[in-house]
C-alpha positions in Angstrom: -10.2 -68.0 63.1 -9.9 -65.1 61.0 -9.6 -67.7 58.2 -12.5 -69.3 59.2 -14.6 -66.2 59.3 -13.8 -65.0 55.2 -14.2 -68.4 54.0 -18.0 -67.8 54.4 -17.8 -64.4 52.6 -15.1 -66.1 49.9 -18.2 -68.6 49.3 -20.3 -66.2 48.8 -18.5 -64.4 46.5 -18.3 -67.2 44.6 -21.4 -68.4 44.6 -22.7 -64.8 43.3 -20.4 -64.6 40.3 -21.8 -68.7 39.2 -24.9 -67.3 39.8 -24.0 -64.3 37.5 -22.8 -66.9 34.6 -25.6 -69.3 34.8 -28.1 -66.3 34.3 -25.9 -64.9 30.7 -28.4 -65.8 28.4 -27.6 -67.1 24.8 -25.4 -66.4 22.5 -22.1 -65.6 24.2 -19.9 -65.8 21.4 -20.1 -66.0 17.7 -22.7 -67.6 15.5 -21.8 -69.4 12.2 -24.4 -69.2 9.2 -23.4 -72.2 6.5 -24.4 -71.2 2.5 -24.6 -73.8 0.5 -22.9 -72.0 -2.4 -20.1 -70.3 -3.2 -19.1 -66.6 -2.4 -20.5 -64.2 -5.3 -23.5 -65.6 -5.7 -26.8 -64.1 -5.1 -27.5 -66.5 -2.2 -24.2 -65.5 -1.1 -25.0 -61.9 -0.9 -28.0 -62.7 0.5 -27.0 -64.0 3.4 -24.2 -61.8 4.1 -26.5 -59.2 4.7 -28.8 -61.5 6.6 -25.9 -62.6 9.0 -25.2 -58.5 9.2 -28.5 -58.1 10.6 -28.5 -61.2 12.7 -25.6 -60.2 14.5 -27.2 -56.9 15.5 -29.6 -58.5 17.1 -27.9 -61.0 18.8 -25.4 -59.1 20.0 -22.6 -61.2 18.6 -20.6 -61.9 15.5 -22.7 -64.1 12.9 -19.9 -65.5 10.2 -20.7 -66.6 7.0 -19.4 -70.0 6.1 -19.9 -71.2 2.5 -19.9 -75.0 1.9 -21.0 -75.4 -2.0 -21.3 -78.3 -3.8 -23.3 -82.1 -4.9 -26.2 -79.9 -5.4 -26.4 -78.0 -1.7 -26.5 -81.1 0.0 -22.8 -80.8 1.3 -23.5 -77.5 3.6 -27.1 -79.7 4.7 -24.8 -82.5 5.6 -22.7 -80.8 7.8 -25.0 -78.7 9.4 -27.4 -82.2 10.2 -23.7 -83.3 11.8 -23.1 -80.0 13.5 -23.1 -79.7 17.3 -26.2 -78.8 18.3 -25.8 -75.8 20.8 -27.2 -73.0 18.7 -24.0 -72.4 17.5 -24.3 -73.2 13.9 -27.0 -72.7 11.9 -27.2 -72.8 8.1 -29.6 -72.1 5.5 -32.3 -74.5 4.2 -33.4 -75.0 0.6 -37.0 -75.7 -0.1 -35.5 -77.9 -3.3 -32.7 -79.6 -1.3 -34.4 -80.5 1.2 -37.9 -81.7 -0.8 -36.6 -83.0 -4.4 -33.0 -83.5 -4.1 -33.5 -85.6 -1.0 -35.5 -87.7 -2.9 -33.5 -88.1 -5.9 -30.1 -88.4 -4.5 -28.4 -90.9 -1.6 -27.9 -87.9 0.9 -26.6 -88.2 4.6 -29.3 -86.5 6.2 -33.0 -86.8 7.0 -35.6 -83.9 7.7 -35.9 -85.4 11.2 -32.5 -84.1 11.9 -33.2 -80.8 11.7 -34.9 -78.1 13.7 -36.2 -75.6 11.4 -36.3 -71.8 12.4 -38.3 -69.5 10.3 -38.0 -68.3 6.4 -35.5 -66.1 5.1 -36.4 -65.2 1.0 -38.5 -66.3 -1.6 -36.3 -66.5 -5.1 -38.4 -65.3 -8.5 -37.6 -67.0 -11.7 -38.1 -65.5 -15.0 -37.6 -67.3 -18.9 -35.5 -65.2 -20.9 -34.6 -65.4 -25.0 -31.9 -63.9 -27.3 -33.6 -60.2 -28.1 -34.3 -61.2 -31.7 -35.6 -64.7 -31.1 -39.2 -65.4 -32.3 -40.2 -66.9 -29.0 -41.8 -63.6 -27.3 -43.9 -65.2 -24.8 -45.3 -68.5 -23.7 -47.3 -68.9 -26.7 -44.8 -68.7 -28.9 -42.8 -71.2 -26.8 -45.4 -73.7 -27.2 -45.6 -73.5 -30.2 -42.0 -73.9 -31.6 -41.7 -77.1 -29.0 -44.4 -78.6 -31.5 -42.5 -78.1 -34.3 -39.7 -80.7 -35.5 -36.8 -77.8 -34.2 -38.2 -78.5 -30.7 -37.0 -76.3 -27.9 -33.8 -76.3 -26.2 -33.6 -74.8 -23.1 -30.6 -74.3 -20.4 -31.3 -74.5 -16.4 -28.7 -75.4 -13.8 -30.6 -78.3 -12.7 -33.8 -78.0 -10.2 -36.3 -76.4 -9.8 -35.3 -74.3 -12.6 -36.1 -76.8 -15.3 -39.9 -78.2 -13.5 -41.9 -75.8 -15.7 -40.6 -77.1 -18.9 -41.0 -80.4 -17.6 -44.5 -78.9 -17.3 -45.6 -77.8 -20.8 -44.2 -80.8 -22.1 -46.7 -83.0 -20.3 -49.4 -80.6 -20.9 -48.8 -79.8 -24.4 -47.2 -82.8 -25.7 -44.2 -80.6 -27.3 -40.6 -81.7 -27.3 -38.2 -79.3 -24.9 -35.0 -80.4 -24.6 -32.6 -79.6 -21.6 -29.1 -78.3 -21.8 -27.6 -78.8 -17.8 -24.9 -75.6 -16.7 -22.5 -75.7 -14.2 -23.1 -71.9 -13.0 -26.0 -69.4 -14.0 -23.5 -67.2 -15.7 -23.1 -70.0 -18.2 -26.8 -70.5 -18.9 -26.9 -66.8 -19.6 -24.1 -67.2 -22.0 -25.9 -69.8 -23.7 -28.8 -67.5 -24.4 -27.0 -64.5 -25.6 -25.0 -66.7 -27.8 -27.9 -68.7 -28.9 -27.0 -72.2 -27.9 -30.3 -72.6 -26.5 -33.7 -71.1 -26.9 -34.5 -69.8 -23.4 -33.0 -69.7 -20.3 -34.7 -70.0 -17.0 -32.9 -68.3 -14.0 -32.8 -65.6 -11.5 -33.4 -61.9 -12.1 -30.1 -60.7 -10.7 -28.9 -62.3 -13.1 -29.7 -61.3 -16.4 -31.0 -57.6 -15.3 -28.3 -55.5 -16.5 -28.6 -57.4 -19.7 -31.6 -57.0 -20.5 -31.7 -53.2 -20.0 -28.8 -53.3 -22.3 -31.2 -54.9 -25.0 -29.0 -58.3 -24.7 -31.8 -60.4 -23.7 -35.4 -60.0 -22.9 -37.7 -61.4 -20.4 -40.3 -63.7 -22.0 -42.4 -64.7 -18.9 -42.2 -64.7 -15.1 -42.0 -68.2 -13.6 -42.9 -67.7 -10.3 -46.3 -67.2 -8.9 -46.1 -63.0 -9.2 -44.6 -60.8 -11.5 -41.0 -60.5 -11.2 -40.2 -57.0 -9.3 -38.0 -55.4 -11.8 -40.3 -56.7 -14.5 -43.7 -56.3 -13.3 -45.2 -55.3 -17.1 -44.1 -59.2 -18.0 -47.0 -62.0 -17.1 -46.7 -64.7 -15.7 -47.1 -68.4 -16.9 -50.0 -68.7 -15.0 -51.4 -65.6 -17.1 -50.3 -66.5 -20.1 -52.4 -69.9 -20.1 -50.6 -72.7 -18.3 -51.4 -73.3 -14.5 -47.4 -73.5 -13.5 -45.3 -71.8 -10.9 -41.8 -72.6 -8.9 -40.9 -71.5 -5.4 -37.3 -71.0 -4.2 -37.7 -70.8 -0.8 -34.7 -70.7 1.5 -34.5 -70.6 5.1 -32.6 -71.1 8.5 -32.1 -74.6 10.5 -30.4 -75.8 13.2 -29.2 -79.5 13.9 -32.2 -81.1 16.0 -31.2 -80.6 19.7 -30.6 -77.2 20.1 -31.0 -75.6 23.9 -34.6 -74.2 24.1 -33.3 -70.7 25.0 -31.1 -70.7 21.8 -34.0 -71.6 20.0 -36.3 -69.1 20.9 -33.6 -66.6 20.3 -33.0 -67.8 17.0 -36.8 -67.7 16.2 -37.6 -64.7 17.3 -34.1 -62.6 15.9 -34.6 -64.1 12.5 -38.5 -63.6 12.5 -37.9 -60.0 13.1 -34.6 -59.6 10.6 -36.9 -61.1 7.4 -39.4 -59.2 8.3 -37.9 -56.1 8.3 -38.4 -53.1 6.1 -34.8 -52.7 5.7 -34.0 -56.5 4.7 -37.1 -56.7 2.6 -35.3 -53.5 0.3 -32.4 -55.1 -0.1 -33.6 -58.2 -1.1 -36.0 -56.1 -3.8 -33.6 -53.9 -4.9 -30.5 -55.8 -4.7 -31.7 -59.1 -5.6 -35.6 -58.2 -7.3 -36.6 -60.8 -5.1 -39.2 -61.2 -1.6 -39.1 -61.3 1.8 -40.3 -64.8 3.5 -40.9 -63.9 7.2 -42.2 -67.5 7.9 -42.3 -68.4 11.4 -40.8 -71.6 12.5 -44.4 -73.2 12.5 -44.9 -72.1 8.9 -41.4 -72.7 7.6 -41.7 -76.3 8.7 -45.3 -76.9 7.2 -44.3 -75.4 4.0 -41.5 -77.9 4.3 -43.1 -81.4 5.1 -45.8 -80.8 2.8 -43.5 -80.2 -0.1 -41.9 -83.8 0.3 -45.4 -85.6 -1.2 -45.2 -82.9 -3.8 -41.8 -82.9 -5.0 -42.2 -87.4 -4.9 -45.1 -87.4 -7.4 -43.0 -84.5 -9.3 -39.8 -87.0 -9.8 -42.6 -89.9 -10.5 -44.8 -88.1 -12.9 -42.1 -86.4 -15.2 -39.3 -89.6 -14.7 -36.9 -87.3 -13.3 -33.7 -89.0 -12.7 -30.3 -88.1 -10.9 
């Protein structure tokens, strides 16, 4: 009897502390970020501080996992293949996922992702040897007419589409010189093996304050921030511009709960004063507090784009 009369209160107990785990919300343990290139880099850094931020507020661990190589479409690979509980997420290239999709056999689809809100906006800017005669986009131009040509060093896309660019508009003869790393396009210039250089701020920064290299033109839609006295292509005469847009997915699937988390901890972390700094100071780059919405708009309308960019310029893998 006495047995009898705890077994109700045993259930009970029981039936309080399921009660008690059904209600502990999302996450409950740590979150993995995937980077599609290597540790060092300036998406790298990035996203450490990103996942820094993130974790505070999620209240859990958010660990950086970097997964380079074929072009970023490794890391988009294994995130599509991921389990979808909310438990990995990864970033998401505007390029990789809108050109290099299209140019390449690569084992996912956009359809396999769900896509959670923008994390930074990358600036470009062309730089030249500090005594070459190319000074700005004029100049450029006008050497690509000549029989010399211009030779210039990317590390694939979208770094070479303006020059892809001004040689349909202008009918001059540009010439591109592929690099395995930035470090070694910005090698190139300094030592003259090419003419310009397309690339992030962060860098060639230092080097151009040391008088190594100077910044010819912005190749983004704004000034770059640590150049802001240098204009952009679009001032200088030429209606071109690239975006480097990165931002967070999930595999499609995730709970609705740990999407809505996601959403709102990211929207929040971009949009920040303190991550919007770092990522001008640190990297002279922007903020790109996108909401999921927006992120995914930006995204599907760049596929029709980035098609009649491979068709019109003959780009090929």
């Amino acid at each position: 009897m006495n047995f009898m009369r705890g077994t109700p209160i045993l259930l009970c107990g029981l039936g309080l502390l399921a009660g008690h785990a059904q209600a502990a919300g999302y996450p409950q343990r740590p979150v993995s970020l995937t980077v599609p290139y290597g540790a060092g880099g300036s998406t790298d850094g990035i996203a450490r501080q990103f996942a820094q931020l993130l974790s505070a507020e999620l209240k859990q661990p958010v660990v950086v996992l970097n997964q380079p190589g074929a072009a970023g479409t490794i890391q988009l690979g294994n995130l599509a293949r991921a389990k979808p509980d909310g438990y990995t997420i990864g970033f998401y290239s505007y390029s990789t996922a809108t050109f290099t999709s299209q140019l390449m056999n690569v084992p996912y689809k956009r359809e396999g992702f769900a896509l959670l809100g923008g994390v930074a906006e990358f600036s470009y800017g062309i730089v030249a040897a500090p005594d070459s005669s190319i000074n700005n986009i004029k100049d450029l131009v006008a050497q690509s007419r000549t029989p010399k040509g211009v030779f210039y060093g990317v590390t694939g896309a979208p770094n070479n589409f303006p020059f892809l660019q001004l040689q349909k508009l202008t009918g001059g003869k540009f010439d591109q010189v592929t690099y395995k790393s930035s470090a070694e396009s910005v090698s190139a210039a300094m030592g003259k093996q090419v003419d310009v250089i397309l690339q992030g701020p962060s860098e060639y920064a230092e080097l151009v304050k040391a008088g190594k290299l100077k910044v010819i033109s912005s190749a983004s839609a704004f000034r770059l921030p640590w150049f802001p006295d240098v204009p952009t292509i679009r001032e200088q005469g030429y209606d071109i511009a690239i975006s480097g847009i990165i931002g967070v997915a999930a595999p499609k699937g995730i709970p609705e709960d740990a999407r809505k988390t996601l959403e709102a901890a990211i929207h929040k972390v971009v949009s920040s004063n303190e991550y919007k700094g770092f990522l001008a100071n640190d990297f002279g780059i922007k903020n790109y507090p996108a909401n999921s919405t927006e992120f995914a708009r930006l995204i599907d309308n760049g596929f029709p784009v980035m098609r009649d960019m491979i068709k019109t310029y003959n780009i090929s893998n």
